[in-house]
N, C-alpha and C positions, 0 to 999 in steps of 0.2 A: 636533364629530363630525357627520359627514353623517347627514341623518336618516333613510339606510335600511342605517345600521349598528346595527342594535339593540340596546337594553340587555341583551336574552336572548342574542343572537348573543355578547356581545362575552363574558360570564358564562359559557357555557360555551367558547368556546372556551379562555376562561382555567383553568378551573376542569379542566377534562381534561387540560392538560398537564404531564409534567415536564421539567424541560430547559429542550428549545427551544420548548415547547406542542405536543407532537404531539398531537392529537385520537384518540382510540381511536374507532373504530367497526366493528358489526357489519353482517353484510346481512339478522340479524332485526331489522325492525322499524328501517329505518335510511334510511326513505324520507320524502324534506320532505311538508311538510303538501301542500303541490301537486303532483304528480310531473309536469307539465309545468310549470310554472313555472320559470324562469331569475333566476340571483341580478342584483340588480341594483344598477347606482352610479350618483349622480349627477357623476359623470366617469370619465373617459378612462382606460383600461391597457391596457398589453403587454405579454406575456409575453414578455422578453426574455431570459430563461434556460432554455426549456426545459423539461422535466419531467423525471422521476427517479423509478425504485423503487429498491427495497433490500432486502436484510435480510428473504428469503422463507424463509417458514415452510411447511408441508403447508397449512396453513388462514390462513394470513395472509403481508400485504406491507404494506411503508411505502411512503407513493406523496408526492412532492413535489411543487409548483411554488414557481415568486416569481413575484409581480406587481409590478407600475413602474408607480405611481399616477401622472397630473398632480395638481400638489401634495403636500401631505403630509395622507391621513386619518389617522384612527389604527387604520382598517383598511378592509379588501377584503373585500365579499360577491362567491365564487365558488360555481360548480354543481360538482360533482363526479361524472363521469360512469366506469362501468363497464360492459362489455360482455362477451361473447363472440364479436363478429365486427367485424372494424375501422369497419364503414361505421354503428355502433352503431345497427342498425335495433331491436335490441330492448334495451334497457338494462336490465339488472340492477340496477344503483342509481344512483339522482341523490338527490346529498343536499348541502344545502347547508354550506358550510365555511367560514371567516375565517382572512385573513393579516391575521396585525395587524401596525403599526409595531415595537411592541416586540420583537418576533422581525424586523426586517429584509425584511417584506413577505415572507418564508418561510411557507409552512401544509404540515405535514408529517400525515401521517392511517395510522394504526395502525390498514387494514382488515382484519377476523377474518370466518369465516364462509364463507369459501371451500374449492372444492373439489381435493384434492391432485394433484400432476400434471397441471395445467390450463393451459391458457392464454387471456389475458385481456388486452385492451384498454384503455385508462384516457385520459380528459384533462378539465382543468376550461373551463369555459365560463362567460360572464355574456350577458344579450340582446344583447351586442353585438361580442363579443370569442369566440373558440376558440384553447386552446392546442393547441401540437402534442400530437399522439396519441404514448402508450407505451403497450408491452406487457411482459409480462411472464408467466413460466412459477412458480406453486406448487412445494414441494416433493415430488417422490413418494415414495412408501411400498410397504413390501414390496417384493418384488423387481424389483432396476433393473438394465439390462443394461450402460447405461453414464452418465456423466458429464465433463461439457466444460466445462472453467474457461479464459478467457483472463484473463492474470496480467497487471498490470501494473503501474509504480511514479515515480516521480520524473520528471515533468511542472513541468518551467522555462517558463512561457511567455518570456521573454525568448530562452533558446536556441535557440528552433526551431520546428518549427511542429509541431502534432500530427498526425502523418501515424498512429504506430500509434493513437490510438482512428479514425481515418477507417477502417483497414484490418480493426481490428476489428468494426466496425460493419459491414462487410461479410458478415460471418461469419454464418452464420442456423442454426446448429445449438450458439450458446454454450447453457449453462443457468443460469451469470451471471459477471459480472465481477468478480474477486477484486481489490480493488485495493489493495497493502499500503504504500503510504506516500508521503511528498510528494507529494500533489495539487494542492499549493500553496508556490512558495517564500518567504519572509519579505525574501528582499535588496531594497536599493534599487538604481537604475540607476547603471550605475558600479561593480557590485559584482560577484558572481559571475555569470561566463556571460553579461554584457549587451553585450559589445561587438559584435554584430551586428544587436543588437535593430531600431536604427535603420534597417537597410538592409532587414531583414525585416517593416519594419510592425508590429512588437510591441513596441512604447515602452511601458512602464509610464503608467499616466494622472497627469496633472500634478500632481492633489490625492495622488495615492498611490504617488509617483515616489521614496520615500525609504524606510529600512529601516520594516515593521510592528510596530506595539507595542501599540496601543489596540483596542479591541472594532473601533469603526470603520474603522479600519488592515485592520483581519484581512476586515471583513466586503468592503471595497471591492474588494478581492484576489480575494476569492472573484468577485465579482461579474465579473471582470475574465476569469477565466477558464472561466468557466460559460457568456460571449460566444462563445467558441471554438465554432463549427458542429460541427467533429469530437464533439469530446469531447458537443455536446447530442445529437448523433444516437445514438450508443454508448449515451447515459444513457437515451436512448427505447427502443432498440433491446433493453435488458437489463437485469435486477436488479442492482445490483450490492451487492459484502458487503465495504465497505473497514474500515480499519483504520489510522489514525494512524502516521507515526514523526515524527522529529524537526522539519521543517523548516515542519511545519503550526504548529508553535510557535516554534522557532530552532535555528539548527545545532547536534549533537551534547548535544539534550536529555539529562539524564538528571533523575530526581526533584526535586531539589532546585535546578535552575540549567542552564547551557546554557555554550557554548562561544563563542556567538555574543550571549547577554545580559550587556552589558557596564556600567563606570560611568557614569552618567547616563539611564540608560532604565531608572528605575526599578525597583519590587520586582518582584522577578520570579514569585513568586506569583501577584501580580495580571494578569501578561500574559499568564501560562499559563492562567489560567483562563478571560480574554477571547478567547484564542484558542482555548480547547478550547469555547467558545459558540458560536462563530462556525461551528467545527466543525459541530457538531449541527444548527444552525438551516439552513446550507448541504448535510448531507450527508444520504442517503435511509437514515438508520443508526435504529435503535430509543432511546430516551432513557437515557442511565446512570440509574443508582437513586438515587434522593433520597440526599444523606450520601455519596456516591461519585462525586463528580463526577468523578474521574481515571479511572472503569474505563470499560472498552471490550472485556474480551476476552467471547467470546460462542461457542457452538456452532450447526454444522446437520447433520443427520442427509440423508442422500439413501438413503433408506431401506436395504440390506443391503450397500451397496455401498461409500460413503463417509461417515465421521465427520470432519467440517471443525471445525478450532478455529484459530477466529481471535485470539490472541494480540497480548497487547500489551507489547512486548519497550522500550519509552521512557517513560511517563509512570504508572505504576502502579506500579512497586517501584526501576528504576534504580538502582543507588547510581550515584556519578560513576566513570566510568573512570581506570582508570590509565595512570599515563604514564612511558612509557620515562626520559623528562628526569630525574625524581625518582631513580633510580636509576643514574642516570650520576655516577663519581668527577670532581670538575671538574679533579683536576691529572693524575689517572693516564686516565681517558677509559675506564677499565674500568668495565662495568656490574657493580651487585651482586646477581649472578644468584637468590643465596640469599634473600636479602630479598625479591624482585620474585617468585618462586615463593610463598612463605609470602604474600604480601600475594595474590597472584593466588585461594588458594584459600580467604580469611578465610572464614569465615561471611556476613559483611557484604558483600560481594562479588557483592549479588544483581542479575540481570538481567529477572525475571519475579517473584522474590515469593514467600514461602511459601506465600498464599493460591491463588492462579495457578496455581504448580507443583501442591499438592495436586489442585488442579479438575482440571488437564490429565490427570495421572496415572490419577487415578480414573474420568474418561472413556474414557483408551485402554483401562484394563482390562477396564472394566463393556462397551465395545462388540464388538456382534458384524457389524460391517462389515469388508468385505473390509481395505481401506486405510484405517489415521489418518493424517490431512494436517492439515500446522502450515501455515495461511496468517498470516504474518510477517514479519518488519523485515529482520533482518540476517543474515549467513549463519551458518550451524550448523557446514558443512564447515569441517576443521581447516587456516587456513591460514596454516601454518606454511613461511616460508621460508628461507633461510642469509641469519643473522645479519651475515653481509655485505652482502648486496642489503639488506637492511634497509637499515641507514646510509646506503646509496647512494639509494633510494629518500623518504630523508625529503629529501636534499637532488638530486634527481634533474639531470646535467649528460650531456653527451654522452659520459661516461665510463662512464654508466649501461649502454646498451646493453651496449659490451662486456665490461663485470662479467658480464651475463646471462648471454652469449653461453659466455663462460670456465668459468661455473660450470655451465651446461647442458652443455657437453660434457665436463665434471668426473663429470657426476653417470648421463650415459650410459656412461661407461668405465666408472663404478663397478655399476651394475646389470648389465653385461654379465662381468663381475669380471676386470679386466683386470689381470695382478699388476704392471704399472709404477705402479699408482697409490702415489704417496707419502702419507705419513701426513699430514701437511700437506695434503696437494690432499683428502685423503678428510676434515680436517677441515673444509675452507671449505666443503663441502656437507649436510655429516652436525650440525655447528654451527648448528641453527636456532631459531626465536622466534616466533612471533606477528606476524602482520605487521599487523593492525587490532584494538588494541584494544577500538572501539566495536561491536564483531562480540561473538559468543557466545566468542570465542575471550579474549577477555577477561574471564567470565564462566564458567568450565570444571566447576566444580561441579555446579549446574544442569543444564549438558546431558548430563555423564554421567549423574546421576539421571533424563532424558528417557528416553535412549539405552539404559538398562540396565534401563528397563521395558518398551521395546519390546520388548528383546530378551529378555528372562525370560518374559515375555510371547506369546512368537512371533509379533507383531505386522507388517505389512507398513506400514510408516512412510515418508510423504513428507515432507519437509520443502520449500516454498515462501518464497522471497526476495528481496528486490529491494536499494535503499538503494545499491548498488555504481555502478548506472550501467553493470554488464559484465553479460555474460551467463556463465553456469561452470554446472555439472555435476558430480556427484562423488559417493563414498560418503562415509556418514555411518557412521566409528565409535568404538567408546567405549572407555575405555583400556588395556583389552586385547588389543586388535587385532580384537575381532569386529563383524564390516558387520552394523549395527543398522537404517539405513537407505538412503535419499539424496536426495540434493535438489538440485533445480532452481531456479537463479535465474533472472531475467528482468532484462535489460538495460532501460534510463532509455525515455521516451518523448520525451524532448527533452536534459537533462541530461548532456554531455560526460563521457566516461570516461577512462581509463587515457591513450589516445592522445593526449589534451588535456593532462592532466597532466605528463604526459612529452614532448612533446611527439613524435611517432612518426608518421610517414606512412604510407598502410598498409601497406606490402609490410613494413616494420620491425615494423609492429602484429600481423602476422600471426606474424612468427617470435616474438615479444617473449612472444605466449598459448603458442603450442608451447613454448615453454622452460619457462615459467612450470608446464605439465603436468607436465613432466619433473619441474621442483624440487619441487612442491608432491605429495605422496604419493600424495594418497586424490584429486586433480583429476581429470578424468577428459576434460572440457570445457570450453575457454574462447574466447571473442569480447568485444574486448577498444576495438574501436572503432567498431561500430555499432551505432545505437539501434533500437530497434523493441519487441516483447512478446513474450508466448508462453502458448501453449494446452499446457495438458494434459490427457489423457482417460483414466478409468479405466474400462477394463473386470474382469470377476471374475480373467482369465487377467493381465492386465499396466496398467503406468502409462505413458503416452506422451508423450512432451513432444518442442513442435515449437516454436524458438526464429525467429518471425517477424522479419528483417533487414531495413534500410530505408538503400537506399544514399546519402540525406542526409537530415538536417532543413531544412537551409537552403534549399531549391529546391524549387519547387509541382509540378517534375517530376520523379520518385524513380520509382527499382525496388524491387521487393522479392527476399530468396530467405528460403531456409529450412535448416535443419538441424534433424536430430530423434536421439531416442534413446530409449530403451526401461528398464523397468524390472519383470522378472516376479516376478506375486508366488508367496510360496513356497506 
């Protein structure tokens, strides 16, 4: 141990943490014995990740960096600096901190004592070294005229490059980053989405070229993508308030196992948890509670205006999904619709949890904010499409197309009520399912109990999601036909959608979403092959959402456009 890593240093930073050691501090009484004084090492660092808030309160923020020792101490004496003006002539607080080895050269700090609706400057220093500067905005109280979320979701560094956090970062009126899931993906190279990695300079690194499984695995990943310039400037630029789904773990998590943890990579208990460390130590999030190492859903208040609940829709209560296969006859190929309904609505069938749903419910009610907003995994909107495109869809061929095509103008005659339609043609459309299981639509209990609090309630309900990789639009309603809510997803930030899968060039991708509106009831909007984000803004009168497009990842030179749509509240 260097000897200007102190035994008192190392004591408490150990002793203050849970998790990942986040350090709690206040700004009473939270000034080093020197207030000029600079922390110091007898070697060399860099901050090569950047800094990061998170997870803002009216009176407090989580503020991170990592440092990249030469050699291995078994920790980093850093200064921790705060201001109110960037060129920090007057500092609020300097106080010293420690990233230790055992957390991955992470030091994450749970500052309290701040004033609401503020804004505030941050970055650590040692006598030798300055990280880049962040800032970041408190939460306000009382009356707020507005608030500005930019949303985003499933970031593949092998697929593409991040173009929407560069774009977002742009942006100087966010008040933070919502960021609902895959921040990270688990594949090795050779596996999903890598085949252009090569030509785009985004090779996976050689030690960590193969699928993630080990604490180390998860932590090197992170590291790999924290490099990204885009994604540190965004992370300077804004608090952000993310939230887990599956791919921070393995594809199609649910509680107990994964889709993507297979024979020979071990218990998968143990990988889950290593990854949900790797989580915490990496991300600017507040630490789960001692005994609850799976939870993560959390509240923020923006004072009269919006009540945010961030939800944790994969690693908290999941049972596993169901699947169509089980319910297929293997000689007659008839599904057994009765069975697949009774299994769909078990009790056991949970997607969020008794615990969870209670919290949510009893939040929406107790609030007196304009809009409840679910920032969340996967979509809410019911989508349901004819039970023919389904089948066509699991095994998509160039036959696909014009299934759609057939059935989209099936389903135009029939809304326009054209009497030639045969009983037959008005079944291929009027015949539909489920088309994602791993969605809420697999999980249909639950969200009717969301859905029919809001709506008992008189609530103005947004629902927020990503996980698709498309960008959609839509009402949210509950089984009776009444618009409860609606919700806006946000398209991949690198991660290839529909287009990819189907393989659709755009002018076919462009008609492929129009159909897709037509079949699908409550759709309202869909973008189905470009990646980008999306900002939403609340004001007391309406919800605005503006779906940020990016006409490649693949190229350093990209356009952007936009589309937006509106949502008044009652």
């Amino acid at each position: 141990m260097s000897h200007n890593f102190s035994r008192r240093n190392f004591l408490k930073a150990s002793m203050y943490g849970l998790g990942a050691a986040t350090i709690a501090m206040s700004l009473t009484g939270c000034n080093s014995d020197d207030d000029n004084k600079l922390a110091e090492n007898d070697f060399a660092i860099n901050f090569n990740h950047g800094v990061a808030s998170g997870d803002p309160l009216s009176d407090a923020i989580i503020l991170w960096t990592r440092v990249t020792p030469s050699g291995a101490p078994q920790g980093v004496n850093l200064t921790l600096q705060i201001a109110d003006d960037v060129n920090f002539d007057i500092n609020r607080v300097q106080q010293t901190v420690v990233a230790l080895a055992s957390n991955d050269y992470t030091v994450k700090i749970d500052f309290a004592g701040l004033n609401a609706g503020s804004k505030y400057y941050y970055r650590f220093v040692t006598e030798n070294e300055v990280s880049p500067t962040g800032q970041f905005k408190t939460l306000p109280q009382g009356s707020v005229d507005s608030v500005k979320f930019a949303v985003m979701s499933c970031a593949n560094y092998p697929a593409g490059y991040f173009h929407a956090y560069a774009e977002a970062a742009k942006l100087t009126d966010i008040d933070a980053v919502l960021h609902l899931g895959d921040y990270i993906y688990e594949y090795g190279m050779g596996g999903y989405a890598t085949e252009n990695a090569q030509a785009l300079g985004r090779e996976l690194a050689d030690d960590n070229a193969g699928e993630i499984i080990t604490l180390e695995d998860y932590r090197k990943r992170y590291a790999l993508y924290r490099s990204d310039t885009s994604l540190q400037q965004l992370h300077a630029n804004s608090p952000f308030i993310a939230v887990w789904d599956d791919h921070e773990v393995a594809n199609d998590s649910f509680k107990s196992g994964a889709e993507n943890h297979n024979d020979g990579e071990g218990d998968f208990t143990a990988r889950k948890l290593a990854a949900l460390q790797a989580y915490f130590e990496w991300m600017p999030i507040r630490p789960y509670v001692k005994g609850q190492t799976e939870s993560l859903y959390r509240q923020f208040e923006y004072g009269d205006l919006v009540s945010l609940y961030m939800l944790d829709t994969r690693h908290e209560s999941r049972a596993k999904p169901l699947d169509y296969a089980n319910y297929i006859d293997p000689v007659t190929g008839q599904i057994d619709s009765n069975r697949f309904i009774l299994d769909l609505i078990e009790p056991t069938q949970k997607l969020i949890g008794t615990d969870q749903l209670i919290w949510l419910q009893d939040g929406m009610i107790n609030s007196n904010a304009t809009w409840q907003v679910l920032g969340q995994q996967v979509l809410m909107n019911r989508m349901h499409i004819p039970a023919e495109l389904l089948a066509e869809l699991a095994n998509p061929s160039a036959q696909t197309a014009q299934t759609l095509t057939e059935l989209a103008q099936i389903k135009g005659r029939l809304l326009a009520g054209d009497p030639t339609l045969t009983e037959m043609e008005k079944a291929r459309v009027t015949t539909v399912a489920p088309y994602n299981l791993d969605a809420w639509d697999g999980y249909p209990v639950e969200r009717e109990l969301i859905l029919q609090t809001a709506n008992e309630f008189n609530k103005n309900l947004i629902a927020l999601a990503g996980d698709t990789h498309n960008a959609w639009g839509g009402q949210l309603k509950d089984g009776k036909g009444n618009v409860c809510g609606y919700e806006f997803a946000t398209s991949s930030v690198s991660s290839p959608g529909l287009e990819y899968y189907l393989q659709l060039p755009e002018q076919m991708a462009l008609q492929f979403a129009e159909a897709l509106k037509l079949l699908v009831d409550d759709l309202e909007y869909a973008n189905i092959h470009q990646r980008g984000f999306m900002t939403v803004t609340f004001t007391a009168e309406k919800a605005h959402s503006e779906w940020h497009l990016l006409s490649s990842v693949h190229q350093n030179d990209y356009q952007t456009s936009s589309q937006m749509t509106e949502v008044l509240a009652k």
